[in-house]
C-alpha positions, -999 to 999 in steps of 0.1 A, spaced: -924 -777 -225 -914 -742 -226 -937 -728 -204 -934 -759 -174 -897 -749 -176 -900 -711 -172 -926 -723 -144 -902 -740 -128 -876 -716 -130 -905 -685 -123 -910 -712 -87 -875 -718 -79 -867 -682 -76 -898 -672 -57 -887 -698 -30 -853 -680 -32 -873 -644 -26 -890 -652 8 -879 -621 35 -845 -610 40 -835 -594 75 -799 -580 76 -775 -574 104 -770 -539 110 -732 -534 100 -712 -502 114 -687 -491 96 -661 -507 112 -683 -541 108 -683 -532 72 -646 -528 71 -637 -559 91 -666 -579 68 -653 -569 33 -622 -582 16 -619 -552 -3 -632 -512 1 -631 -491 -32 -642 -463 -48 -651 -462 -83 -673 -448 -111 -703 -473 -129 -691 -480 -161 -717 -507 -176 -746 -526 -159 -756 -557 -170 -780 -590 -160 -771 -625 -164 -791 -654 -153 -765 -684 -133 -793 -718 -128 -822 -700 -107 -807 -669 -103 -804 -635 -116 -776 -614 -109 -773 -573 -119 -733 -573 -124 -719 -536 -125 -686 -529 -137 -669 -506 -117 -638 -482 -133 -617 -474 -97 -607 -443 -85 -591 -455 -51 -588 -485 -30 -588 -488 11 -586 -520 12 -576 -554 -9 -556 -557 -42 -568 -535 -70 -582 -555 -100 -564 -559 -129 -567 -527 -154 -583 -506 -123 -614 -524 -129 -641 -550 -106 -672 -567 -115 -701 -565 -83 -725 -587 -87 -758 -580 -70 -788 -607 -67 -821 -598 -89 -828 -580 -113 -848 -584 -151 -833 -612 -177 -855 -627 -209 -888 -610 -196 -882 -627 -157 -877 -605 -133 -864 -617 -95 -859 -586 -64 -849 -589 -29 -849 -572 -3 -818 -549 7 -804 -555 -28 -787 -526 -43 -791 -512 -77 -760 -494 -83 -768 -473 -119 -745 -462 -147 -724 -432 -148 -726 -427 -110 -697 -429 -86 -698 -454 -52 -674 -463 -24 -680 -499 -24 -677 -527 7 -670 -562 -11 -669 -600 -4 -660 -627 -24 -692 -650 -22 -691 -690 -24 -697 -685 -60 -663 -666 -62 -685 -637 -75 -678 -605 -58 -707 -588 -40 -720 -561 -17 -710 -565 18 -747 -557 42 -764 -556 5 -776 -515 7 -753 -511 35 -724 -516 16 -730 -483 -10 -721 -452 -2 -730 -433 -34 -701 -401 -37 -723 -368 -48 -707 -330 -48 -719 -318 -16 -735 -282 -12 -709 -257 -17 -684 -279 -43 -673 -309 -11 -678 -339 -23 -696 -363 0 -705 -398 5 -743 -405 14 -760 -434 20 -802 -431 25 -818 -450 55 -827 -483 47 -864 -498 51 -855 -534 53 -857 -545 93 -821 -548 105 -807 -568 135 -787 -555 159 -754 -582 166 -763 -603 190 -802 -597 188 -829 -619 185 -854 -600 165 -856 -575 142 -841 -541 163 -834 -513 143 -836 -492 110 -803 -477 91 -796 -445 98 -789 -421 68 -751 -418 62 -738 -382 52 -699 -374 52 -674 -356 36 -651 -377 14 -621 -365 38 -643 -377 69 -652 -413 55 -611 -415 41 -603 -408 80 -627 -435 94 -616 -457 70 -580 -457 79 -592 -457 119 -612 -492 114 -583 -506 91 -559 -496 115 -578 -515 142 -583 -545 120 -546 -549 116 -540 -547 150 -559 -575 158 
């Protein structure tokens, strides 16, 4: 009985796996998209399994917020689809691994679920690294998943690789928000 169960659940989440294409999200699309923008250091990662799914959940200690209310005790949970629980193991494309101990400005919605998660998946972590000469920076590699331009009808275009000074991506930031709240 065991083993029909862990089939099903091995089947359900293989149906839940099939290909993922994103829409490419500027940075402004991020901004408009999230209901929060923060910055924040990893301070535990863990998995838990919800019905079919697996979620990596990674609690972030923040160091500054753009945009939405900042959690109780200057802390949020992200919760990221896949990942390893109980020897089963589910991955999708685009899904981010954020890792303890590292520092990320974050782009976040509040799924269906009520859970909070990556706005774009990948596109929504910019990991913060000290840059060549002490700067710190923000950096984001190119992403290999197919992305879709807005407004396409096929897959149009890869990520680009992100690379700004903290002081650059704090001036964008307040540019789209500025334009968001003029709308």
């Amino acid at each position: 009985m065991r083993n029909l169960r862990l089939f099903g659940l091995v089947l359900a989440a293989t149906s839940l796996c099939g290909a993922t294409t994103l829409q490419r999200l500027s940075l402004e699309d991020l901004v408009r998209e999230s209901v929060a923008v923060v910055r924040g250091r990893v301070a535990e990662v863990r998995t838990e399994r919800v019905g079919a799914m697996i979620y990596t959940v990674a609690r972030l200690e923040l160091s500054q917020v753009w945009k939405g209310s900042e959690a109780e005790g200057g802390s949020v949970e992200v919760s990221s689809p896949g990942g390893a629980w109980q020897g089963l193991e589910q991955r999708f494309p685009g899904a981010p691994r954020l890792e303890a101990g590292r520092d990320y400005v974050l782009f976040l919605w509040a799924g269906p679920s009520g859970r909070i998660q990556l706005t774009g998946f990948s596109q929504g972590v910019l990991e913060v690294v000290e840059g060549p000469g002490g700067g710190v920076r923000v950096t984001r590699e190119a992403l290999s998943e197919e992305l879709l331009l807005p407004d396409a009808q096929g897959p149009q275009a890869a990520s680009e690789k992100l690379d700004l000074s903290l002081e650059e991506l704090d001036e964008l930031l307040r540019q789209a928000l500025a334009t968001e709240a003029s709308r």
